[in-house]
PASEBA-1860 file (N, C-alpha, C; in nm, 3 decimals):
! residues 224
1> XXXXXXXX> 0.085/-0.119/0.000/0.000/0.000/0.000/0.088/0.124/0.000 ~ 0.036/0.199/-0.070/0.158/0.343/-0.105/0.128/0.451/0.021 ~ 0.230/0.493/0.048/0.263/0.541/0.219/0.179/0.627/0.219 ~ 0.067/0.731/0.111/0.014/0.839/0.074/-0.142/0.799/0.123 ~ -0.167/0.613/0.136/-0.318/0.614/0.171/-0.252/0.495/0.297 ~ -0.174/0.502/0.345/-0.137/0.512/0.490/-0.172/0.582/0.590 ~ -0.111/0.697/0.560/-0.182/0.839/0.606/-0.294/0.859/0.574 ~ -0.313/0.869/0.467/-0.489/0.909/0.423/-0.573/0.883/0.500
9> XXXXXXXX> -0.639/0.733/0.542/-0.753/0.723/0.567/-0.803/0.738/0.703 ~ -0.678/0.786/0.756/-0.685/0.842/0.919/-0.839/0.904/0.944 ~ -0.833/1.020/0.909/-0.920/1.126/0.921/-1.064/1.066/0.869 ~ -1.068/0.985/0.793/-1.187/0.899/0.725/-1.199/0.808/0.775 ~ -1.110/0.721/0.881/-1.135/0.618/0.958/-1.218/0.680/1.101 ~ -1.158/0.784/1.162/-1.185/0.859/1.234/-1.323/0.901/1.275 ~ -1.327/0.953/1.161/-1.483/1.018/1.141/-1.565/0.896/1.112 ~ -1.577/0.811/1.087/-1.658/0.671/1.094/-1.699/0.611/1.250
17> XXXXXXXX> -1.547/0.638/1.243/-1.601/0.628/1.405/-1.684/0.670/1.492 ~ -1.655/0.780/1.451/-1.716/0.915/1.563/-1.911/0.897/1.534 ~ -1.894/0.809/1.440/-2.086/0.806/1.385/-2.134/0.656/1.470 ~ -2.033/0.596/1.546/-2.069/0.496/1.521/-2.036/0.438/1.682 ~ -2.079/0.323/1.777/-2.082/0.296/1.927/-1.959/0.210/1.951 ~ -1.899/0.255/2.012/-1.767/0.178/2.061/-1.770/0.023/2.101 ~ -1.687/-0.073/2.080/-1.673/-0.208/2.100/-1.706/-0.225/2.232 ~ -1.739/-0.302/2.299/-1.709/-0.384/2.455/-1.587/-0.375/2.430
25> XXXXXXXX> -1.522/-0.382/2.614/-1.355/-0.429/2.637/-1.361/-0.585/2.548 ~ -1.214/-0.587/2.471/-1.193/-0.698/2.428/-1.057/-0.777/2.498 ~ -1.052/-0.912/2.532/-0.986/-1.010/2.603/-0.864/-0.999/2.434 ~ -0.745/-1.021/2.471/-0.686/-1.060/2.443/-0.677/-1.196/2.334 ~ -0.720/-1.297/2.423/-0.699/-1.410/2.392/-0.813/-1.441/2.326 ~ -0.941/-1.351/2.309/-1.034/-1.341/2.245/-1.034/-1.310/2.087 ~ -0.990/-1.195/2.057/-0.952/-1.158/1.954/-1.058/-1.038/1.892 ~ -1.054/-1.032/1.717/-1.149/-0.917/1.724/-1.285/-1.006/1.624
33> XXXXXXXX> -1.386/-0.944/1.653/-1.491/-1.019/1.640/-1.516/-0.968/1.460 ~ -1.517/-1.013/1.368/-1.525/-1.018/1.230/-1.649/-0.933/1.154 ~ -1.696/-0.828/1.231/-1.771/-0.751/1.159/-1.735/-0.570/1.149 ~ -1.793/-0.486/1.065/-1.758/-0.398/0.976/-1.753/-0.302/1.102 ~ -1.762/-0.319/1.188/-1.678/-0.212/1.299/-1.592/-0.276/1.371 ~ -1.590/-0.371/1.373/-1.437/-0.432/1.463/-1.293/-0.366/1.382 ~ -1.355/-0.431/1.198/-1.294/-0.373/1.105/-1.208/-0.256/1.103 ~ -1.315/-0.148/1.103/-1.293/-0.026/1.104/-1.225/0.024/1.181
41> XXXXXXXX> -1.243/-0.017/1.350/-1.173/0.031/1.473/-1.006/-0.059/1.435 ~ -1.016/-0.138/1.396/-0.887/-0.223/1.374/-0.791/-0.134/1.254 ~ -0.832/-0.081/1.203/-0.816/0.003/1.084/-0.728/0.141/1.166 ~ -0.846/0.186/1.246/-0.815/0.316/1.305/-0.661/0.293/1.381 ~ -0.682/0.195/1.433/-0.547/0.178/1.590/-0.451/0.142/1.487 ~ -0.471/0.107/1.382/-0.327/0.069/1.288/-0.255/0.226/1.258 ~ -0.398/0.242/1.192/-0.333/0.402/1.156/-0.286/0.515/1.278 ~ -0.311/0.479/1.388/-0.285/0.567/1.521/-0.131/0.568/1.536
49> XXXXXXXX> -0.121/0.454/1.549/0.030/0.339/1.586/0.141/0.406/1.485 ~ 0.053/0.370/1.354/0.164/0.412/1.260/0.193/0.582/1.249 ~ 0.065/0.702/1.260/0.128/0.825/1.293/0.235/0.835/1.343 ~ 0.204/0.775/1.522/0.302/0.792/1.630/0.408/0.709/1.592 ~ 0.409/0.635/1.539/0.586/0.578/1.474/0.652/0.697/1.409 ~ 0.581/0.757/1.274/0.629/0.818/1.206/0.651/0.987/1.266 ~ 0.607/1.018/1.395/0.591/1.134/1.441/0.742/1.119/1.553 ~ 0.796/1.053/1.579/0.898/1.048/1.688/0.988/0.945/1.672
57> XXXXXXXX> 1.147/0.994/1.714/1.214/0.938/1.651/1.297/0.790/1.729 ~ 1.222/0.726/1.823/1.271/0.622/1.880/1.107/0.507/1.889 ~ 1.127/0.455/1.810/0.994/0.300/1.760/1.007/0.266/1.973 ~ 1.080/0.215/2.022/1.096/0.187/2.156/1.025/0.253/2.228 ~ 1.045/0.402/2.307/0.966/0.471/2.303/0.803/0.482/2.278 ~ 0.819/0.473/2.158/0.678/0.483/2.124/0.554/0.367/2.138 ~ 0.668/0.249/2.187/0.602/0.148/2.199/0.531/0.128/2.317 ~ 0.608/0.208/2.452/0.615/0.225/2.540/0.462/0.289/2.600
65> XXXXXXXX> 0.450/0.389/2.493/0.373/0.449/2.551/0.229/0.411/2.471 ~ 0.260/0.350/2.416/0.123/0.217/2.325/0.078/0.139/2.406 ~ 0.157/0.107/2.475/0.156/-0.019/2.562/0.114/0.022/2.682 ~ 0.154/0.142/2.741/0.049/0.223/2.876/-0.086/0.287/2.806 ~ -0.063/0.308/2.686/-0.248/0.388/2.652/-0.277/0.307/2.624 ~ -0.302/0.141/2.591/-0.344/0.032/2.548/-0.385/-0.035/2.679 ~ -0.291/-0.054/2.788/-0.326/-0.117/2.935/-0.271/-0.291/2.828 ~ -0.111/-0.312/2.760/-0.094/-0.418/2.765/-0.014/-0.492/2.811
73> XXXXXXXX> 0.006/-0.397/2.983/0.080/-0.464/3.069/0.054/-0.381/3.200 ~ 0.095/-0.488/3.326/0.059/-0.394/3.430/0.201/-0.279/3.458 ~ 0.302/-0.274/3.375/0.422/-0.193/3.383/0.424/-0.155/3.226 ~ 0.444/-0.042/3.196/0.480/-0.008/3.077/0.615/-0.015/3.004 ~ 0.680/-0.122/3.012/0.813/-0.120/3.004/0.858/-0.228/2.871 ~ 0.929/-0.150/2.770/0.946/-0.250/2.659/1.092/-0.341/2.684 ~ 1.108/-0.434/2.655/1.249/-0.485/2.659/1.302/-0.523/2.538 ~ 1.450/-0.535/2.510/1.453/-0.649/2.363/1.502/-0.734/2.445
81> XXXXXXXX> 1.416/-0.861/2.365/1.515/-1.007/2.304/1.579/-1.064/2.296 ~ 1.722/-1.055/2.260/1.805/-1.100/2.145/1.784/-1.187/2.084 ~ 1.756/-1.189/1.981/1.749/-1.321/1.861/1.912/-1.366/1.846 ~ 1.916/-1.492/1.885/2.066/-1.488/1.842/2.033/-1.618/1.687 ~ 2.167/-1.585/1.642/2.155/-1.691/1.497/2.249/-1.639/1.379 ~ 2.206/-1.674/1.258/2.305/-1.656/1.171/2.285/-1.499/1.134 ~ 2.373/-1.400/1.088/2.351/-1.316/1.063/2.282/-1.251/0.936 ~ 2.181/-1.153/0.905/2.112/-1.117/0.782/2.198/-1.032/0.702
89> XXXXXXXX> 2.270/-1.033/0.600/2.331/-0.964/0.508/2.288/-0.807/0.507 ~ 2.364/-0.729/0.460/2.276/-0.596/0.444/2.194/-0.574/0.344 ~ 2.145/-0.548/0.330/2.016/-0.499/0.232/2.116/-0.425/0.122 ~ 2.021/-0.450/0.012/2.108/-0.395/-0.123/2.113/-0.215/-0.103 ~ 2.226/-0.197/-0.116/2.201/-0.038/-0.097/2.209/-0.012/0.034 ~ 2.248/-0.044/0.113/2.221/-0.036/0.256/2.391/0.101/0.301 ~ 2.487/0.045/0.212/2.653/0.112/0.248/2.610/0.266/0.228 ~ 2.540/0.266/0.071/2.471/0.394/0.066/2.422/0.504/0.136
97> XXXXXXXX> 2.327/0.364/0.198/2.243/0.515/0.294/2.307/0.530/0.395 ~ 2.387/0.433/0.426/2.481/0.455/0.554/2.563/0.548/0.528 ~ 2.651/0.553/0.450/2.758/0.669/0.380/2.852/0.568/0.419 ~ 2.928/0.475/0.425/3.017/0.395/0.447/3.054/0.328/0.316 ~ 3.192/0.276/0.334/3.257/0.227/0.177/3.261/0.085/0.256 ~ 3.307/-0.020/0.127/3.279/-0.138/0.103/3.343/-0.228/0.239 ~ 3.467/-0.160/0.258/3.520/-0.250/0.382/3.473/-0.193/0.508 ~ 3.403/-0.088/0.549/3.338/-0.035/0.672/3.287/-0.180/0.775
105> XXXXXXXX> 3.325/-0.200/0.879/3.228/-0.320/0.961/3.093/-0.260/0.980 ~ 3.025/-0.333/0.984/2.855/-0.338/1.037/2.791/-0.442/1.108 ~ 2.801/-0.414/1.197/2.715/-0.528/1.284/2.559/-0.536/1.265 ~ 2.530/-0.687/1.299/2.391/-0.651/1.279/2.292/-0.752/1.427 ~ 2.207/-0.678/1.437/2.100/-0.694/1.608/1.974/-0.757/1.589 ~ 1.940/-0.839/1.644/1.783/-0.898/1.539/1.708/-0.905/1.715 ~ 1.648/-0.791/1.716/1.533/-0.840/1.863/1.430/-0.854/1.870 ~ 1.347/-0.902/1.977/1.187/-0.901/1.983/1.176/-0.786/2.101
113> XXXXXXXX> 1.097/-0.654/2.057/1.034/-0.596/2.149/0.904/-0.611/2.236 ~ 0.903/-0.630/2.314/0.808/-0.728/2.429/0.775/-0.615/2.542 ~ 0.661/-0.630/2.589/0.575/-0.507/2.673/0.490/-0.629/2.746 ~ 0.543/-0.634/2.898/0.521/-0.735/2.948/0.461/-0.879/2.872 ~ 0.556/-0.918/2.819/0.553/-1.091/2.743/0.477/-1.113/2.607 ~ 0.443/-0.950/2.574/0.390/-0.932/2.468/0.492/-0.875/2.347 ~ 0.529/-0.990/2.241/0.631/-0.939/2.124/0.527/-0.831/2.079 ~ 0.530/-0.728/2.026/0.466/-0.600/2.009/0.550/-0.584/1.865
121> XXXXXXXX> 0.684/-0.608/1.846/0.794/-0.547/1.718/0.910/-0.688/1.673 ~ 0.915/-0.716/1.582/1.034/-0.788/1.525/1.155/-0.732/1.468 ~ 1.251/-0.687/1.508/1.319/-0.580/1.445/1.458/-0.621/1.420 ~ 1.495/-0.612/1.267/1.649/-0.623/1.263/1.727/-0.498/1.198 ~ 1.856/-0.496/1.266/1.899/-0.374/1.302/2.086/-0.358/1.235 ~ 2.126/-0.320/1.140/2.262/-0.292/1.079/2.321/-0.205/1.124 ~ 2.439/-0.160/1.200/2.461/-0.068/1.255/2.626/-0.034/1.255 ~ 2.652/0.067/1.248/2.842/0.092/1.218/2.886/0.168/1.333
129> XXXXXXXX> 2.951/0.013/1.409/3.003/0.041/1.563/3.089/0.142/1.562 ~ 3.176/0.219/1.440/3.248/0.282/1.442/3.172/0.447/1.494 ~ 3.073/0.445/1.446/2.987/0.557/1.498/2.928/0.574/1.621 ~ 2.928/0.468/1.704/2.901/0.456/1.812/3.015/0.467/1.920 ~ 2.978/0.499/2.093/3.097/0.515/2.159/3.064/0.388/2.249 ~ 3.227/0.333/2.284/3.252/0.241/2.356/3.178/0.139/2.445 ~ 3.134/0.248/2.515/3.069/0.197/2.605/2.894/0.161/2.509 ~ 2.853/0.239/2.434/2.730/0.182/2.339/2.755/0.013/2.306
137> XXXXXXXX> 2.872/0.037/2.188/2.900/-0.117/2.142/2.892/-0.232/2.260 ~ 2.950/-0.167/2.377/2.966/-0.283/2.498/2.784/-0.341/2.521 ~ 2.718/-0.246/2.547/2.586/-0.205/2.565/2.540/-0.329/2.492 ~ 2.514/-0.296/2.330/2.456/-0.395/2.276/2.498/-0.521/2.206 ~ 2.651/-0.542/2.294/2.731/-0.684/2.264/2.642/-0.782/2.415 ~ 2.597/-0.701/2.472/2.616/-0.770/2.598/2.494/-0.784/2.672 ~ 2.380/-0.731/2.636/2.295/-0.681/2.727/2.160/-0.717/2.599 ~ 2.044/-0.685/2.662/1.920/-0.658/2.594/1.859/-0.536/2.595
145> XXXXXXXX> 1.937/-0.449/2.637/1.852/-0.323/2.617/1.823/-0.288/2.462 ~ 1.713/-0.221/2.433/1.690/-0.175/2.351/1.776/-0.089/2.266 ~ 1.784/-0.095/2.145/1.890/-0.011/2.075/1.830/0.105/2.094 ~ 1.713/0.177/2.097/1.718/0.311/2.101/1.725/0.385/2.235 ~ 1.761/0.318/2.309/1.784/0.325/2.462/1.933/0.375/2.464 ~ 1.974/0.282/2.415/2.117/0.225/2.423/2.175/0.385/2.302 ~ 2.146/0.440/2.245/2.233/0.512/2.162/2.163/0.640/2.155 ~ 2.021/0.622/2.257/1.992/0.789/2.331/2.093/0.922/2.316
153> XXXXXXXX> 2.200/0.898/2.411/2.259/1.006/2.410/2.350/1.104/2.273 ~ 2.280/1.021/2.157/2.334/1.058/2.038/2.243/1.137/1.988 ~ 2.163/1.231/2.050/2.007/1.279/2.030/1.965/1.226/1.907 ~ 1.951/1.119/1.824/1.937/1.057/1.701/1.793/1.110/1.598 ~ 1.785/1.106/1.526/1.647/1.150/1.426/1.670/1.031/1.361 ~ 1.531/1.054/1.281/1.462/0.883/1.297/1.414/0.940/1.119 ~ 1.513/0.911/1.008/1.439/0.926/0.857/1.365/0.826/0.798 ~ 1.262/0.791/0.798/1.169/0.685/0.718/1.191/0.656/0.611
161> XXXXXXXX> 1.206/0.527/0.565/1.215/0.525/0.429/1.090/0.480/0.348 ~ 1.020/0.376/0.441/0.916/0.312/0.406/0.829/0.319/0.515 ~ 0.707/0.307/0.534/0.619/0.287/0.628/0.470/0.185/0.559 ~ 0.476/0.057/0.584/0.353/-0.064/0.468/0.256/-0.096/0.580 ~ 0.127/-0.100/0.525/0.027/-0.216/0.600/0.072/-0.283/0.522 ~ 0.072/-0.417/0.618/0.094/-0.552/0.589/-0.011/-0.563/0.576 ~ -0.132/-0.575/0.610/-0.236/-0.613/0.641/-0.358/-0.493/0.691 ~ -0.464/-0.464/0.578/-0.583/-0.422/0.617/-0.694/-0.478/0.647
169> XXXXXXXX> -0.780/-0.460/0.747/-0.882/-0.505/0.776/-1.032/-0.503/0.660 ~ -1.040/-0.372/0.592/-1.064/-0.306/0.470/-1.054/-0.335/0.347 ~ -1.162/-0.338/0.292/-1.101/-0.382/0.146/-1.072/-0.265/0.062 ~ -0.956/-0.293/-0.057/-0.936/-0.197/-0.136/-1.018/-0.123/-0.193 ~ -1.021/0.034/-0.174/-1.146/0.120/-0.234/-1.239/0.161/-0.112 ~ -1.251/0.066/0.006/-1.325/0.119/0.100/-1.378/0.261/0.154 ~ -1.259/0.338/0.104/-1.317/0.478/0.143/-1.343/0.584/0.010 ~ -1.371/0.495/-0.068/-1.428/0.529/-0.206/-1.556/0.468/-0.250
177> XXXXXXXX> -1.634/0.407/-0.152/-1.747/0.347/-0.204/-1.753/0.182/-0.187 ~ -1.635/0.127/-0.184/-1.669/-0.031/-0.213/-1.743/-0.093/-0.086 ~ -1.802/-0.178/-0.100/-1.870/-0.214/0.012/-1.810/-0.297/0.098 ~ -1.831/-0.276/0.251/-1.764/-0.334/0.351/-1.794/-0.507/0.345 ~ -1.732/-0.595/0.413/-1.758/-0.731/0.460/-1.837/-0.731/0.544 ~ -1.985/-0.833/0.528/-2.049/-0.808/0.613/-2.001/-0.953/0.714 ~ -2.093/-0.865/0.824/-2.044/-0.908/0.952/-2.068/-1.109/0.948 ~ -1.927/-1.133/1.044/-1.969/-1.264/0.969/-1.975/-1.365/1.156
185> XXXXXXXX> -1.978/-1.497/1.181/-2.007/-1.525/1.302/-1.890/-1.598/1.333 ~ -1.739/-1.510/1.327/-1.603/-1.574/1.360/-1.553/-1.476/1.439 ~ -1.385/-1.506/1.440/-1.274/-1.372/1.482/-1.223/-1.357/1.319 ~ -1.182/-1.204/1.359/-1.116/-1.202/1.206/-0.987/-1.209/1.223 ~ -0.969/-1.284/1.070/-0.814/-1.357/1.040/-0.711/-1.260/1.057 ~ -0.645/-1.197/1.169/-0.492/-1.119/1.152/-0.394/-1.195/1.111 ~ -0.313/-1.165/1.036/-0.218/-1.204/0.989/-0.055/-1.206/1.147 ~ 0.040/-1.274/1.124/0.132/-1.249/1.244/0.158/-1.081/1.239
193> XXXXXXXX> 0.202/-1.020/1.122/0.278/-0.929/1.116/0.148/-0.814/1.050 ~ 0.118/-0.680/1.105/0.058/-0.600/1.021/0.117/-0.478/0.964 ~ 0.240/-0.422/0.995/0.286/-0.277/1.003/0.428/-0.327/0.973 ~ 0.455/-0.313/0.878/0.637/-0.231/0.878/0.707/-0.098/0.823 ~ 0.786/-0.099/0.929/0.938/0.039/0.883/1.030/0.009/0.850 ~ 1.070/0.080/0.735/1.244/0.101/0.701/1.234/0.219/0.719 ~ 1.344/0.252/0.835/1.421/0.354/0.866/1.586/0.368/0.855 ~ 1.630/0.493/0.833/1.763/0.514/0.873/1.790/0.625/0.965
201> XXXXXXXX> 1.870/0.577/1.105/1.883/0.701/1.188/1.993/0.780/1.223 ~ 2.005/0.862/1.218/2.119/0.998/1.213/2.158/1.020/1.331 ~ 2.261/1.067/1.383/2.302/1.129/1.480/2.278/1.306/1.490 ~ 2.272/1.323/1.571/2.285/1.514/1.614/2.343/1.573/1.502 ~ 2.445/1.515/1.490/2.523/1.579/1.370/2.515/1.552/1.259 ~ 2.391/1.454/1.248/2.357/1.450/1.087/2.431/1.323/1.041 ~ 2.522/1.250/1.081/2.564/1.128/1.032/2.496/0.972/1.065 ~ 2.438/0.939/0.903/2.370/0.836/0.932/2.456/0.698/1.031
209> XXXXXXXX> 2.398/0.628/1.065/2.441/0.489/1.165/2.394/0.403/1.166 ~ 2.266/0.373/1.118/2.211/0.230/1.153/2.092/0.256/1.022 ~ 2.031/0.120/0.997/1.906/0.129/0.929/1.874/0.012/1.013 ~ 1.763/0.007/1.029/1.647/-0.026/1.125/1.502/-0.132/0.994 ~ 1.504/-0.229/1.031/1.357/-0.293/0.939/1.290/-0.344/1.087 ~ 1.127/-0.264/1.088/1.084/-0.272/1.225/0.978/-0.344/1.153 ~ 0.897/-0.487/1.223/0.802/-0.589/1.200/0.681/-0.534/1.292 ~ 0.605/-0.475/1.302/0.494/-0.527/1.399/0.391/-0.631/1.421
217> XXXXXXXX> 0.374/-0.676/1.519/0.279/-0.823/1.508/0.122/-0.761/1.531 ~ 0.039/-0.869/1.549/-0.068/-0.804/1.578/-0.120/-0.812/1.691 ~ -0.037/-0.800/1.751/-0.026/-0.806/1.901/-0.049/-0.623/1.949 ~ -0.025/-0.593/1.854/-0.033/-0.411/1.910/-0.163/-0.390/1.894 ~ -0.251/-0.480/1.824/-0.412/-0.481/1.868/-0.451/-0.509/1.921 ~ -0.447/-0.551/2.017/-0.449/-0.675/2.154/-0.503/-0.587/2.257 ~ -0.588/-0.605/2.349/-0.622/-0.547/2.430/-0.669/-0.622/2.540 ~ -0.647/-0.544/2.663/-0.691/-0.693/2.778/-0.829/-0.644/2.818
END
């Protein structure tokens, strides 16, 4: 989906809403119930999520505070992971956006961001330790903190490259007329993954460092 009706249907999801009676609390382990307002509200919180990604420049962070306005933990606290395993190559073009030449090292970080036991983000992470200070690299050789935790003090900006639904609830054209799915007597099918980012993030001083491919599950719809 082109990043232009990403954004778009905010304001048109919105206003649907606003015509229309809010869900019961939904269980978690329940899921969302398969008719043209579960839809819609499922629609809306995608597009919420994804603003606030694209509005601030640490995904961690922002998860953080998803996860306290959501109530999907009794602590609002994200952690990573570590995925350990074989390592993912860089992405074609990747030296580029970095500004680095062919022999530059790059490490690369593969975590699950989790908000009390909830994976919330799948994220793998390329990064040029040379840009980082000492004690950072130690940081994320050794530990699970979050990379945007971990390289804070670099006041970093956060450039998007991509921002995709994986997955709409909506069918194509929906806010052009096509007609909704009617309500049917299941949960509706989420896919694992609904939301991804490619980002690359800069330092204070403007020098890129890392590119970032952020997964979201659909777990950031989840509600207890």
């Amino acid at each position: 989906m082109p990043r232009n009706r990403v954004r778009f249907g905010y304001l048109a999801v919105m206003s649907m809403l606003a015509c229309t009676s809010s869900l019961s609390a939904r269980d978690a382990s329940q899921g969302w119930p398969d008719t043209p307002l579960a839809r819609t509200q499922a629609l809306a919180e995608l597009q919420t999520l994804n603003a606030q990604l694209l509005s601030h420049p640490s995904a961690t962070l922002t998860l953080e505070r998803w996860c306290g306005a959501h109530h999907l933990a009794p602590q609002a606290k994200v952690i990573a992971q570590r995925v350990h395993g074989a390592d993912k190559p860089l992405p074609e073009g990747a030296r580029a956006l970095l500004g680095i030449g062919p022999d530059e090292p790059v490490r690369y970080r593969r975590v699950a961001l989790s908000c009390g036991g909830v994976v919330l983000s799948d994220a793998d992470n390329w990064y040029v330790p040379a840009r980082l200070t000492p004690d950072m690299n130690k940081q994320l050789d050794n530990s699970d903190i979050p990379f945007g935790k971990v390289v804070q003090p670099l006041h970093f900006r956060r450039q998007t490259l991509s921002a995709e639904l994986l997955w709409s609830p909506l069918p194509e054209g929906w806010d052009s007329g096509t007609p909704l799915p009617p309500a049917a007597n299941q949960l509706l099918a989420i896919p694992d993954h609904v939301l991804q980012h490619r980002a690359v993030l800069y330092t204070g001083n403007n020098q890129p460092f890392s590119l970032v491919v952020e997964s979201y599950t659909r777990r950031v719809l989840a509600r207890p």
